[in-house]
C-alpha positions in Angstrom: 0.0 0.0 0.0 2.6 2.2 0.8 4.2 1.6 -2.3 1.6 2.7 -4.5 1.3 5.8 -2.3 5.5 6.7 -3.1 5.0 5.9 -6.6 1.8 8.0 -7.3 3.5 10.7 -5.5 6.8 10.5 -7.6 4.6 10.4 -10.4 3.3 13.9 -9.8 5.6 16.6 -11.5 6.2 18.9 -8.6 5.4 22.1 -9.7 6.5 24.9 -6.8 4.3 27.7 -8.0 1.0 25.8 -6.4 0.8 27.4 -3.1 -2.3 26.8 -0.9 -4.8 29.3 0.3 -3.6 28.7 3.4 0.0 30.0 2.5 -1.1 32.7 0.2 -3.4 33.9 3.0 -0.3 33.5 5.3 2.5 35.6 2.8 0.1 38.0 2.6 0.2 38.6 6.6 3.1 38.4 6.4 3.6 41.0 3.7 1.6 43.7 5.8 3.2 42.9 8.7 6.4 43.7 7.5 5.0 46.7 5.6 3.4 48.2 9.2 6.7 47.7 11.1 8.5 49.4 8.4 5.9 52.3 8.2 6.6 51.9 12.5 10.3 52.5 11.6 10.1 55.0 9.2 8.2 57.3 11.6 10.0 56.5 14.5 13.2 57.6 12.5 11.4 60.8 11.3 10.5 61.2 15.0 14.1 60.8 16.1 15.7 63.2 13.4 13.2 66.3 14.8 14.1 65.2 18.0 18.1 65.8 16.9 17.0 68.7 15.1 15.2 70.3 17.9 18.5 69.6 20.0 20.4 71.3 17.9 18.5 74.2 17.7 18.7 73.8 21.3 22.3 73.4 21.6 22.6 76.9 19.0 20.5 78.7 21.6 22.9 77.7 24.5 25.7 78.3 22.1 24.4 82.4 21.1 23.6 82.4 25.4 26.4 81.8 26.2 28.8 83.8 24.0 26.6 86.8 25.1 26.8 86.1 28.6 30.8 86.0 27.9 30.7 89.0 26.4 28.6 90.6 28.8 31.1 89.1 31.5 34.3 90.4 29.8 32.1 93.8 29.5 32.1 93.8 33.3 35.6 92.6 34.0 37.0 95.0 31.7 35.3 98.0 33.3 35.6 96.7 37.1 39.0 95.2 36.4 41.2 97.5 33.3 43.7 96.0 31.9 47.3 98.4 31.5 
């Protein structure tokens, strides 16, 4: 009996392009699975370059700050403290 079953099967041309329901239903989760986790991704990187960007802007703010409060310092020590 089991036999027969081994030769019918090898007797079948196995043809790879017959995919089940089952497993077209399945690639196709798949498929939008992956294509929400990339759209995840995508706006998490998006999120994380404003994030830098507003940092930076951040970091220029500090940057202008602080040059005028050295100024503003060397103002002061200049007219508390002349130099010759």
């Amino acid at each position: 009996m089991q036999n027969s079953l081994v030769k019918h099967q090898m007797q079948q041309p196995y043809n790879p392009l017959v995919y089940s329901d089952d497993d077209v239903n399945g690639l196709l989760d798949t498929i939008s699975r992956l294509q929400l986790d990339n759209l995840f991704l995508l706006r998490e990187h998006q999120r994380m370059i404003m994030i830098c960007q507003a940092m930076r802007v951040d970091i220029l703010c500090l940057r202008s700050a602080n040059e005028a409060q050295r100024k503003q310092i060397d103002q002061l020590l200049q007219q508390n403290y002349p130099t010759k």
